[in-house]
N, C-alpha and C positions, 0 to 999 in steps of 0.2 A: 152837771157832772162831766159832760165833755170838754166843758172849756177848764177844767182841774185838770183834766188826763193831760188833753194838748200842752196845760203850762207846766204838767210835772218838773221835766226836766229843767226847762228854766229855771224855775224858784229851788229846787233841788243844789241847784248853782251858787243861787243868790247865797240862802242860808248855809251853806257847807261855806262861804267864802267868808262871811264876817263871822260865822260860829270857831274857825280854824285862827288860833292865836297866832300862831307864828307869818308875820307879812311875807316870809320869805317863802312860803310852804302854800298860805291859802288858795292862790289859784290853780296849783297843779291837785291839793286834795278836792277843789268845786270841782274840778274837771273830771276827778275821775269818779267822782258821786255821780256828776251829771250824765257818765258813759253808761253806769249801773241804772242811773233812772230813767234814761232813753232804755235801756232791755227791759225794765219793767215796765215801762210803759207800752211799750210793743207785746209783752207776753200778757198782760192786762188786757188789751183790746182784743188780741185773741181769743183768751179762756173766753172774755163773757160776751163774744158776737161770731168768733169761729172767720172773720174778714180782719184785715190791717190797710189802711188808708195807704195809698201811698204817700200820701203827705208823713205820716209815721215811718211808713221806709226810708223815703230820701232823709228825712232826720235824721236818722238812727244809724243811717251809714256814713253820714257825713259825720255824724259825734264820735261814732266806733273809730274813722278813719282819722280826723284829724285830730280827736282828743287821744287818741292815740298815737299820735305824733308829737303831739305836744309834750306827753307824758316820755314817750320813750328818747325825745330828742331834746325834753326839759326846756324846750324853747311856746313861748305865749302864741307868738304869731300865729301855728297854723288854727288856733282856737278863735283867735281873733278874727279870720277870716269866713267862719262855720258862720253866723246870721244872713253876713252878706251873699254868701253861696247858697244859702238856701230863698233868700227872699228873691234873687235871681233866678233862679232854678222856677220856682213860681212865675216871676215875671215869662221867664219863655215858654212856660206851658199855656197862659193866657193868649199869649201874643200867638204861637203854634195854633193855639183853638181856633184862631179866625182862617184857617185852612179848612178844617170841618164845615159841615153842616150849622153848627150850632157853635157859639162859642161858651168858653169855660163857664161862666158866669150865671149864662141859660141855661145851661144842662144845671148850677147849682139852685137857681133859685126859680127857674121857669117853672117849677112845681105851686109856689104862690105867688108869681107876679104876672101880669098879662105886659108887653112892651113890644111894640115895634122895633122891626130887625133889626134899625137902623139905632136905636136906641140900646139895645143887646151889644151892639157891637162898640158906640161908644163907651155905653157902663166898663165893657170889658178893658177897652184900653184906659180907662181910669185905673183899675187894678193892675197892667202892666205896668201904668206911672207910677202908681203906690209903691211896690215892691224893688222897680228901681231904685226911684228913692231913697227907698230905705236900705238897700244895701248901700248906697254910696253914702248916703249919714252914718252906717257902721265901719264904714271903714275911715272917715272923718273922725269921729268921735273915738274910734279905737286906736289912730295913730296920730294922733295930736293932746290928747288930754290924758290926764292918770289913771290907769289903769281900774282905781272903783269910781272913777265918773264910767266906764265904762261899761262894769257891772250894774250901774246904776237901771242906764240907757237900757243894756240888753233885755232888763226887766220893766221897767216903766217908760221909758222912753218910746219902744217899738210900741209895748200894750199900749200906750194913753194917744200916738199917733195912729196907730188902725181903728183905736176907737175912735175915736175925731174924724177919719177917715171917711166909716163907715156911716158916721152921724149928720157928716155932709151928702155925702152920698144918699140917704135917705130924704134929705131935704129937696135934693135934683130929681131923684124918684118922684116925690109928690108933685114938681114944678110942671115934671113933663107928666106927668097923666097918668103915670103909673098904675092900676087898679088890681085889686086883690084877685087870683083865678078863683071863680066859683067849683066849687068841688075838691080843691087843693090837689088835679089829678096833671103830673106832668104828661106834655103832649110828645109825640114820639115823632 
C-alpha cells in the first residue's frame, strides 16, 4: 500500500498525460493533476498515521513550487527539472548522514540487518551514487529526447533503475555477510 501512495503522483502524471488529447495541452493538465495528487497524497498519509515523511514534504513542495511555475509561466523546464532535484536532495541527505552517528541507510534498515560500520557506510554511499545518477539521467533524458520518452523515463525508467538497484544491492548484502537482526529490534 505504500509503494501506491509514494507513486501516486507519479502515475497520476503518466495517465493525465496520454488520457489528455490535446499534444499541446497534455503536460501542463499531467502537471497540474500531478500538483492535486502530491496534496492528496500528503493529506492521505496524514488522516491515516497522523506523521508525513519528509520524503512526502520535500515532494510536495518541489511539485507545488515548480509545477507551479510551470503552469503559471507555461514553460516545461521548471518540471523537467523536479526528479532530478529531488533524487539530489536525497543523494545530500545520505552523504550529510555520514556526519551522524549512524548513516541514512542504518537508521533505515539497521532495524533488520546486522553489518559492520564499515559496510553501513559503504551501502550508504551506493545510495548517494544511485540518486546522483539518476538526477543527471533525468536531466539527460529530459533535455535531449521527446518530451513522452521522458514521461516514459520518469515512470518506468527511475522505477525499473531503483529496482535493479536495490536487487544488486541485495546481492552485495549477501556477498558481505549481511545477516538478519534477531528480534527485528533497532539498536540505538
Amino acid at each position: 500500500m505504500k509503494a501506491l501512495v509514494d507513486l501516486l503522483p507519479v502515475v497520476a502524471f503518466f495517465v493525465a498525460y496520454y488520457l489528455t488529447p490535446d499534444p499541446e495541452r497534455r503536460f501542463f493538465v499531467a502537471t497540474g493533476v500531478a500538483i492535486v495528487a502530491s496534496l492528496l497524497q500528503v493529506a492521505f498519509v496524514w488522516v491515516s498515521t497522523r506523521k508525513v515523511e519528509r520524503m512526502h514534504l520535500v515532494t510536495l513542495a518541489l511539485m507545488v513550487v515548480l509545477g507551479g511555475l510551470t503552469l503559471f509561466l507555461n514553460d516545461r523546464r521548471f518540471l523537467l527539472w523536479k526528479p532530478t532535484l529531488v533524487n539530489w536532495a536525497f543523494a545530500l541527505a545520505f552523504l550529510a548522514s555520514h556526519l551522524t552517528a549512524r548513516p541514512l541507510i542504518e537508521r533505515m534498515l539497521g532495524h533488520a540487518l546486522v553489518l559492520p560500520a564499515r559496510q553501513w557506510a559503504a551501502l550508504n554511499l551506493a545510495w548517494v551514487a544511485h540518486f546522483t545518477v539518476l538526477g543527471g539521467l533525468n536531466l539527460w533524458v529530459a533535455f535531449s529526447f521527446p518530451e513522452p520518452v521522458w514521461v516514459n523515463f520518469k515512470l518506468f525508467g527511475v522505477f525499473g533503475l531503483t529496482l535493479l538497484f536495490a536487487l544488486l544491492q541485495g546481492v552485495w548484502l549477501a556477498r558481505v555477510g549481511a545477516a538478519p537482526r534477531e528480534g527485528g529490534d533497532d539498536p540505538q
